[in-house]
C-alpha positions as CSV (number, residue, x, y, z in Angstrom):
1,X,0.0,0.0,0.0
2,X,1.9,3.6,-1.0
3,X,-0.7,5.8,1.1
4,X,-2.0,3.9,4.1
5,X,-2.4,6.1,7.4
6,X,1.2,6.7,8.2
7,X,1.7,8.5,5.2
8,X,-1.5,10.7,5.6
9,X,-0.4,12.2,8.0
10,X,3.3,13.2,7.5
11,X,1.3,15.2,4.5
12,X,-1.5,16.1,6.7
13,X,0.8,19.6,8.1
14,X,1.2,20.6,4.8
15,X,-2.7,20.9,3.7
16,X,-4.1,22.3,6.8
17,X,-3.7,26.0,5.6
18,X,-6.1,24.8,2.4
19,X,-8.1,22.7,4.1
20,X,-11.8,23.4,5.2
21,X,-13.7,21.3,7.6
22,X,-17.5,20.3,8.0
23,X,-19.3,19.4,11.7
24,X,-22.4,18.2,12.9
25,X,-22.7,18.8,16.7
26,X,-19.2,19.9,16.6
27,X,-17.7,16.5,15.7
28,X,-15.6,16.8,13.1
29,X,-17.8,14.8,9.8
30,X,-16.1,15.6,6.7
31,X,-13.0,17.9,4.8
32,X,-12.5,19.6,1.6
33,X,-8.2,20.3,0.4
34,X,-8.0,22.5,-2.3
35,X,-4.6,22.7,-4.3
36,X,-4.4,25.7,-6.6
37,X,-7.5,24.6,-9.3
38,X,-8.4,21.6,-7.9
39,X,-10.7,20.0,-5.2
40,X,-7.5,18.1,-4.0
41,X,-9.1,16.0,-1.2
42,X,-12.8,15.3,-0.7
43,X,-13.7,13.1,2.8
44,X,-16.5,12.4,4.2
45,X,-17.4,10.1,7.6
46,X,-19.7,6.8,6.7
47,X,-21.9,8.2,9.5
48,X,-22.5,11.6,7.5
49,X,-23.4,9.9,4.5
50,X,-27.0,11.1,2.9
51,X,-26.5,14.5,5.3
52,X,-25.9,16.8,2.3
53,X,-22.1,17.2,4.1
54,X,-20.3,16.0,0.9
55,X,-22.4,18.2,-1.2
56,X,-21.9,21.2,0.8
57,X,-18.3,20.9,0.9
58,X,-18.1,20.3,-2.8
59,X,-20.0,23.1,-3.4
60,X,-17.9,25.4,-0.7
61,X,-14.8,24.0,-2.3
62,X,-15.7,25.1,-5.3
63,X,-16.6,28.7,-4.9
64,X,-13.4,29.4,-2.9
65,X,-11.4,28.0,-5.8
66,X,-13.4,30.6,-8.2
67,X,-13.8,33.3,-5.8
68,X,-9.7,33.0,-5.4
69,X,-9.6,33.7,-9.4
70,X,-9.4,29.6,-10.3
71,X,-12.6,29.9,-13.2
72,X,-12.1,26.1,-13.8
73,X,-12.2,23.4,-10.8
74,X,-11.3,20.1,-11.6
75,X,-11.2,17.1,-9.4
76,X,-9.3,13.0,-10.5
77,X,-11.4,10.8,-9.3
78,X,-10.6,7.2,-9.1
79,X,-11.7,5.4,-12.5
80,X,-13.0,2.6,-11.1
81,X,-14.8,4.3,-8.5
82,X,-18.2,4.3,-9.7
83,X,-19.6,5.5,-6.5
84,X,-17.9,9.0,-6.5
85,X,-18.3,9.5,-10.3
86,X,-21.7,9.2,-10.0
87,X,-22.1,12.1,-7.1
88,X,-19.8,14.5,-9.0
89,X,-22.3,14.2,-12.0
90,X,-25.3,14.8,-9.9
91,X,-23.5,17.5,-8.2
92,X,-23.0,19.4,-12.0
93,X,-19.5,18.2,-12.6
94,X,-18.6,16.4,-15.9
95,X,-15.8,13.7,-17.0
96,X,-13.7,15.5,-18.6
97,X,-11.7,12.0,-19.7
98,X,-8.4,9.9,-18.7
99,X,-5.9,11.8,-16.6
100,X,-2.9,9.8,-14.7
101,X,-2.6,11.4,-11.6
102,X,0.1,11.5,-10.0
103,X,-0.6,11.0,-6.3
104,X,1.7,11.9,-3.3
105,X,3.2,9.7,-1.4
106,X,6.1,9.4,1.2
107,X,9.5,10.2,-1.3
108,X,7.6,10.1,-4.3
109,X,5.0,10.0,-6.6
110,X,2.7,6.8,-7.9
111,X,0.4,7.3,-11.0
112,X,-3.0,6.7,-10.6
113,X,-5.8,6.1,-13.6
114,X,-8.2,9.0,-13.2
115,X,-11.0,10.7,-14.7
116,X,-10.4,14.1,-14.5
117,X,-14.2,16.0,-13.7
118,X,-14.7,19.5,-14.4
119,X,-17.1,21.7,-12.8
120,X,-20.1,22.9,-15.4
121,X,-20.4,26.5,-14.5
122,X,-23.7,28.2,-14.3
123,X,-22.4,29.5,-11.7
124,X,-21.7,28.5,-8.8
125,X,-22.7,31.3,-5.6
126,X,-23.3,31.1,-1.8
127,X,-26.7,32.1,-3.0
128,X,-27.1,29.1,-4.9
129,X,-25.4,26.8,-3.2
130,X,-25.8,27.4,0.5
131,X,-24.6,25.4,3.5
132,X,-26.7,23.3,4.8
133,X,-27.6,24.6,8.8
134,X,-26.6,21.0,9.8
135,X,-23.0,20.8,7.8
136,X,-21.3,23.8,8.6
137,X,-18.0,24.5,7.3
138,X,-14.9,25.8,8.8
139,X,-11.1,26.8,7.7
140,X,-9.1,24.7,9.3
141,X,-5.8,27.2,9.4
């Protein structure tokens, strides 16, 4: 395994400054890592599945990444993860096609098959898109 736990967090220091949080009862449910264009990291707890958490932190992801002059977020998602492809799409992102990622990990670099999603912009404001009263979100820095 190149990115078990141990190697989480020796890069965990590094994202904290770009890297926003989502609670529920102020326990920690969910994170969102953004990385110059992209939506870098996208976690959410199995207990705040369904919750509209993953959605909201998309969607705050997102509008930081344009509001910080980025007019074109992109995410790799996993290609055999059927799962998360399916949320992007429903969220109003689009497969863009193949991309090999190349994902951190301790001394390296190991290349991943991707798609790479794009986000269809009609576009995306806090009006539109507000957080949800129970998923708050937070900057972690």
């Amino acid at each position: 395994m190149h990115r078990g736990s141990a190697s989480f967090r020796t890069r965990t220091s590094a994202m904290l400054d770009r890297t926003s949080v989502a609670e529920i009862d102020g326990l920690i449910v969910g994170f969102v890592t953004l990385t110059h264009d992209e939506v870098d990291q996208l976690m959410v707890d199995a207990s705040a599945r369904g919750t509209g958490v993953a959605g909201a932190l998309l969607s705050f992801g997102a509008r930081r990444l344009i509001e910080s002059g980025n007019g074109h977020p992109w995410l790799a998602v996993v290609t055999g993860n059927a799962r998360a492809r399916h949320f992007y799409e429903r969220e109003g992102w689009r497969d863009a096609g193949h991309l090999d990622y190349e994902a951190p990990i301790d001394g390296g670099t190991v290349t991943v098959s991707c798609r790479r999603y794009e986000l269809i912009r009609d576009d995306i404001t806090a009006e539109q898109h507000p957080e949800p009263p129970a998923a708050g979100t937070r900057g972690a820095g």
